[in-house]
KETOR-690919 format. One line per 2 residues: their letters; for each residue x, y, z negated of C-alpha. Coordinates in steps of 0.02 Angstrom, whole numbers, plus 50000, padded with zeros to 5 digits. Layout:
# KETOR-690919
a	X:Y:Z | ...
//
This chain:
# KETOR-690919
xx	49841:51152:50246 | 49986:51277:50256
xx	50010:51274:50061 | 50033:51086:50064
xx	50178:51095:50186 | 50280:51189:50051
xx	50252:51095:49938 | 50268:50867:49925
xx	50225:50754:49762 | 50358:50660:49703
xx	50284:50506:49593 | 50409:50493:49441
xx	50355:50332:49387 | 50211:50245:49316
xx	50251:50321:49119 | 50324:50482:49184
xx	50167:50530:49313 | 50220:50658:49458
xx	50330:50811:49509 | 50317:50936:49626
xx	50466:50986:49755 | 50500:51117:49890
xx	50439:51044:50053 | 50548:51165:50147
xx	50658:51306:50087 | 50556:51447:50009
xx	50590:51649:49997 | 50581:51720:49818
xx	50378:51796:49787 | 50329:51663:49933
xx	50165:51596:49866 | 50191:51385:49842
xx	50006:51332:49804 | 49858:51451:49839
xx	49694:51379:49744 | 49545:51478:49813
xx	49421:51507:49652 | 49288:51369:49694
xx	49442:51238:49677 | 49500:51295:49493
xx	49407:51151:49388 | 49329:51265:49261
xx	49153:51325:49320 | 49149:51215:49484
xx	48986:51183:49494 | 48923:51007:49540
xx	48833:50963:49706 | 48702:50892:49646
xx	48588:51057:49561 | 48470:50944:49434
xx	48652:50858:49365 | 48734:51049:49358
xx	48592:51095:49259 | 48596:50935:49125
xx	48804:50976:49116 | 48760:51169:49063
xx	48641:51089:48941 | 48768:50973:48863
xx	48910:51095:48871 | 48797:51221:48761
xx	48794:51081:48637 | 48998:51106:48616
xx	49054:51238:48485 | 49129:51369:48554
xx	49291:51353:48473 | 49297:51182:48591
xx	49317:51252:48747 | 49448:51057:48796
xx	49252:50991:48748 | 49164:51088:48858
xx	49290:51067:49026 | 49320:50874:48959
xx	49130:50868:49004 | 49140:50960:49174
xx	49275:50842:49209 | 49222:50707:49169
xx	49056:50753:49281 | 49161:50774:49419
xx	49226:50606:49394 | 49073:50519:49388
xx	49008:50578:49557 | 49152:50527:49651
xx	49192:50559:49845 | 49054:50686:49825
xx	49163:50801:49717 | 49270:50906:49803
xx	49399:50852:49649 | 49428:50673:49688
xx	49591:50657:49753 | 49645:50759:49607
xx	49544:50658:49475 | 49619:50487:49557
xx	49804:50547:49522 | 49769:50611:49324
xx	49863:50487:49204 | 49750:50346:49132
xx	49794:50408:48993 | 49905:50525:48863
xx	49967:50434:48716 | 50085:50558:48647
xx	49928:50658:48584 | 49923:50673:48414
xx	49742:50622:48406 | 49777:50462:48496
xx	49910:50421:48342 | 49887:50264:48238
xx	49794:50315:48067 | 49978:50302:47981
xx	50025:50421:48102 | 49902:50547:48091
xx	49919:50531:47890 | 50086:50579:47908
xx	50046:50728:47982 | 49979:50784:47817
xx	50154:50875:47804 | 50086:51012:47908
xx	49909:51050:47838 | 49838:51129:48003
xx	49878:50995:48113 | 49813:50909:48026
xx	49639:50958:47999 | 49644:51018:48173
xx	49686:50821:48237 | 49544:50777:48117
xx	49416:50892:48159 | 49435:50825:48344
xx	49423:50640:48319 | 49281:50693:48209
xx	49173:50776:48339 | 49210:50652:48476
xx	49121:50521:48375 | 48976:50634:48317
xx	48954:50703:48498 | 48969:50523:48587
xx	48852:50442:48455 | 48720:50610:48440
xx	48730:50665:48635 | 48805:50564:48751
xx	48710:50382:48707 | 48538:50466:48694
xx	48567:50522:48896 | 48420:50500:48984
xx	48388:50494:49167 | 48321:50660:49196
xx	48442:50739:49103 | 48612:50652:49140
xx	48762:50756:49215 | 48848:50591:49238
xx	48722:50504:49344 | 48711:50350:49237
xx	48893:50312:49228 | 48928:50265:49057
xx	49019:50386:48941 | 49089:50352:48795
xx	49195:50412:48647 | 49346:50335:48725
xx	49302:50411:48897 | 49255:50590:48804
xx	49418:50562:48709 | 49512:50531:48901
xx	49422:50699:48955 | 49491:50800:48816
xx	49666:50727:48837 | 49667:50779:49012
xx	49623:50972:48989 | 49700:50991:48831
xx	49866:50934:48877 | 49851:51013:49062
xx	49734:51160:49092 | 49809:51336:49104
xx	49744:51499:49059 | 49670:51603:49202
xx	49569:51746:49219 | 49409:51734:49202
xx	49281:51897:49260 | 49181:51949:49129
xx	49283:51855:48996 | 49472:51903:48976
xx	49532:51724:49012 | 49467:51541:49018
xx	49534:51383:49034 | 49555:51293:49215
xx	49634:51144:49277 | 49731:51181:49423
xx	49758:51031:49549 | 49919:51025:49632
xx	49993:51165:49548 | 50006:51067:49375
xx	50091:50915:49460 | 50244:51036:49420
xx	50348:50984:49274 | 50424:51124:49138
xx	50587:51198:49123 | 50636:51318:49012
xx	50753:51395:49172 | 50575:51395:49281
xx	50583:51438:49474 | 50419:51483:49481
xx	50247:51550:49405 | 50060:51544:49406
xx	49997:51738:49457 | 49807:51774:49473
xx	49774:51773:49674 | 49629:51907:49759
xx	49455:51828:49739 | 49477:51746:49566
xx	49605:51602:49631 | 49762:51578:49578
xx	49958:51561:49666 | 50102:51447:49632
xx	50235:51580:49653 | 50428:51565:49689
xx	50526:51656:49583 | 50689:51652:49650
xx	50755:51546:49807 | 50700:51370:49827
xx	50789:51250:49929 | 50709:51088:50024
xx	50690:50957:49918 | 50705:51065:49761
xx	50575:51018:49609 | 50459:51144:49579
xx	50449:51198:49372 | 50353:51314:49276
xx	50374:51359:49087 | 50244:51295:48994
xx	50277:51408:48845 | 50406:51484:48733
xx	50385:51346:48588 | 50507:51278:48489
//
């Protein structure tokens, strides 16, 4: 629609994924991407009620301190039912996968993160649950009470999930709570810069904007800071 003619996807490469650019020149404050609420991938809710229902039930299994758990699972959901999820397109262009993750290191490398103690044990505590959860909740699946309609999911797919959010999903607001966590298609095609020309602003409605903040030119690539770290 009108927000994809500012905006074109530039594919970097098959190891470097995509970036975003200026489809036309663009005025500072000129709004890039608008997601309407129903398309940030945190609470969509899936088509089919009876799945929706067995996701909620699986994603109450998740401790709350794993929210990347509990959206890896609504993604992943999403994923399994295909064209009939309004997500597709965006599912189809995620990376197959993110090996730069520390929990995705080699067991020498994730020993020799013992230098810094809560990495550590946070990298461990993760690999940990994906195997308990895959082998305690998602292999005892039945059909009645399957979000993923009998497409197989495994550690390695949960792992995928977790990957994906972790490593992408922004903060937004979130009603009743202060802030959740939301993957934002389009919008997080854009790649970081620490001199960023733009920045995600909470829209009317609980949505959210791709905003400019200075002048863009045609052609220009899009960049957000993804946070002041060192």
């Amino acid at each position: 629609g009108g927000d994809a003619a500012r905006v074109a996807v530039r594919a970097a490469g098959a190891s470097l994924g995509y970036s975003l650019l200026a489809a036309t020149g663009v005025a500072p404050g000129e709004a890039l991407v608008a997601l309407p609420k129903g398309l940030l991938l945190a609470d969509a809710p899936l088509a089919d009620p009876a799945r929706e229902a067995a996701l909620l039930r699986l994603q109450a299994a998740v401790p709350e301190e794993l929210w990347g758990g509990r959206l890896a699972l609504r993604l992943l959901a999403h994923r399994a039912a295909g064209e009939a999820s309004p997500f597709a397109p965006y599912i189809g262009a995620l990376p197959a996968g993110v090996p730069g993750l520390p929990m995705f290191f080699s067991k020498a490398g994730i020993d020799a993160l013992q230098e810094y103690p809560p990495l550590h044990a946070q990298v461990l505590k993760r690999c940990a649950w994906l195997a308990t959860f895959a082998r305690d909740r998602l292999a005892s699946l039945t059909p009645g009470n399957d979000p993923f309609g009998g497409v197989s999911v495994d550690a390695g797919g949960l792992a995928w999930g977790l990957a994906a959010v972790t490593s992408r999903a922004f903060a937004v607001a979130g009603g009743a709570r202060r802030s959740q966590r939301a993957l934002l298609p389009l919008i997080d095609m854009a790649n970081h810069s620490w001199a960023a020309n733009a920045a995600v602003e909470a829209a009317a409605g609980g949505g959210v904007a791709l905003r400019a903040t200075r002048r863009l030119a045609a052609g220009e690539a899009v960049t957000l800071n993804y946070g002041n770290l060192p």
